[in-house]
C-alpha positions as CSV (number, residue, x, y, z in Angstrom):
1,X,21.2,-2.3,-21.4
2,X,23.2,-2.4,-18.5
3,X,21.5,-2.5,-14.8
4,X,22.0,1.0,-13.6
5,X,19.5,3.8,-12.5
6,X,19.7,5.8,-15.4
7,X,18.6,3.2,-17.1
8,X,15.7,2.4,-15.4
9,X,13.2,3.7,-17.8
10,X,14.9,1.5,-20.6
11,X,14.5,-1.7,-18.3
12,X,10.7,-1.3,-17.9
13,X,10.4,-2.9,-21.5
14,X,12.9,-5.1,-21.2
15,X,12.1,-8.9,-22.0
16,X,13.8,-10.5,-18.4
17,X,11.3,-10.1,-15.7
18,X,14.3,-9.5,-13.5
19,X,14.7,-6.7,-15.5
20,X,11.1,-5.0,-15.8
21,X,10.9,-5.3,-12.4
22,X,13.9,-3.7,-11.5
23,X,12.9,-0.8,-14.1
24,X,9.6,-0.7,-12.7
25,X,11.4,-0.7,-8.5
26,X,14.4,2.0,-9.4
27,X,12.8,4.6,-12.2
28,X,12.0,8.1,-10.2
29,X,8.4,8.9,-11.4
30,X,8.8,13.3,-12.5
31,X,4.3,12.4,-12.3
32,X,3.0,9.7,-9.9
33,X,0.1,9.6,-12.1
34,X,2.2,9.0,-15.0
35,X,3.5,6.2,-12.9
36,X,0.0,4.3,-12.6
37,X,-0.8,4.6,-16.2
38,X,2.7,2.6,-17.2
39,X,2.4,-0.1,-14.3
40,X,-1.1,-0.8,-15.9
41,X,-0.1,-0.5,-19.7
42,X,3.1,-2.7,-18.9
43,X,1.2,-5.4,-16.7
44,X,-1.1,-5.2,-20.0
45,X,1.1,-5.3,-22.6
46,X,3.4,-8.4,-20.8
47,X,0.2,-10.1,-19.7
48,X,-0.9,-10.2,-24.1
49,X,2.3,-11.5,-24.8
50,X,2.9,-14.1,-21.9
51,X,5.8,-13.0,-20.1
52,X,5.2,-13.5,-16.3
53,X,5.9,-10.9,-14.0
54,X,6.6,-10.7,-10.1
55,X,4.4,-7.6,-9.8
56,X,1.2,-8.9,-9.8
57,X,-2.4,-7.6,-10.5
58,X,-2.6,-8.0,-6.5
59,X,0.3,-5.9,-6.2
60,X,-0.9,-3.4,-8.0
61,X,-3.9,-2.8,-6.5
62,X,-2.0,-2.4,-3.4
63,X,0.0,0.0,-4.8
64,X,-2.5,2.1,-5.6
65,X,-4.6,1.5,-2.7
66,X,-1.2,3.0,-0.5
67,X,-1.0,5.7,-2.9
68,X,-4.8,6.9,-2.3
69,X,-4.8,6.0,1.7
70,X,-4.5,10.0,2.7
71,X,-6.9,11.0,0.2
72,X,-9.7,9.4,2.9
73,X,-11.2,10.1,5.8
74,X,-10.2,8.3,8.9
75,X,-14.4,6.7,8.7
76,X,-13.5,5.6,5.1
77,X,-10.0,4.2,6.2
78,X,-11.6,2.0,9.0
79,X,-14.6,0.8,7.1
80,X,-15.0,-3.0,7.0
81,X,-12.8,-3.4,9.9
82,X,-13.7,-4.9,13.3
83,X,-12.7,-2.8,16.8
84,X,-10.1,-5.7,17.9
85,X,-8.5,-5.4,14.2
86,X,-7.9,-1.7,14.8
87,X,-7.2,-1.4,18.4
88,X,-4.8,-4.7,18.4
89,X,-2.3,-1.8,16.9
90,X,-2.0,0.3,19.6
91,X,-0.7,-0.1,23.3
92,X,-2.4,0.0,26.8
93,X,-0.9,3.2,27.2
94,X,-2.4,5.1,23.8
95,X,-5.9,3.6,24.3
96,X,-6.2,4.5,27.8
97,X,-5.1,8.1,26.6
98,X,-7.9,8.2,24.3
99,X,-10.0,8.1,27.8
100,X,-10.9,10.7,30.4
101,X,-10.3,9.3,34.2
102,X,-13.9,9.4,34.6
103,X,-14.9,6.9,31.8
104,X,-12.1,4.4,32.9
105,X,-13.4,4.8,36.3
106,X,-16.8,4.1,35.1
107,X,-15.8,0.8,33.4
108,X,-13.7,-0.3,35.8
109,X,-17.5,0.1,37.8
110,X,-18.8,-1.7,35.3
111,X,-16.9,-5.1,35.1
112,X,-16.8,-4.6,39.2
113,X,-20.5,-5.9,39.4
């Protein structure tokens, strides 16, 4: 089967890793749920049968974990998390726009004494 988009689907149950994973990488999904049910049947299926993959169990749970993100709220999203792991992701300039003049002048008070 030659290594070509249209025949991704084909290359999914291929025996050459290489292969499977480029099937799995290049195949356009019609139903992203359809998608999640093969990646777990296939991981599976080559797991029974001993032929190693590149796209882990890890990976996969990523995946799907990135695929689900939006479904949360932002409270669900940031759960586990400390402050300085969030807030190291955003600039001076957005945090301090997240502040009114009078709670930045308060601080600034604050650390004054």
């Amino acid at each position: 089967m030659p290594r070509e988009k249209i025949a991704a689907l084909w290359q999914m149950f291929n025996t050459k890793p290489d292969m499977i994973e480029y099937g799995l990488s290049e195949y356009k999904w019609k139903r992203e749920d359809y998608r999640k049910l093969v990646f777990t049947e296939l991981f599976m299926k080559y797991e029974e049968e001993g032929i190693k993959m590149s796209y882990t169990e890890q990976d996969f749970k990523r995946d799907v974990a990135l695929d689900t993100i939006g479904f949360l709220t932002p409270e669900e999203r940031l759960k586990g998390l400390q402050a300085d792991q969030v807030l190291k992701n955003f600039g001076a300039e957005e945090l301090l726009k997240c502040l009114s003049a009078e709670e930045i002048r308060a601080y600034l008070r604050s650390i004054e004494k």
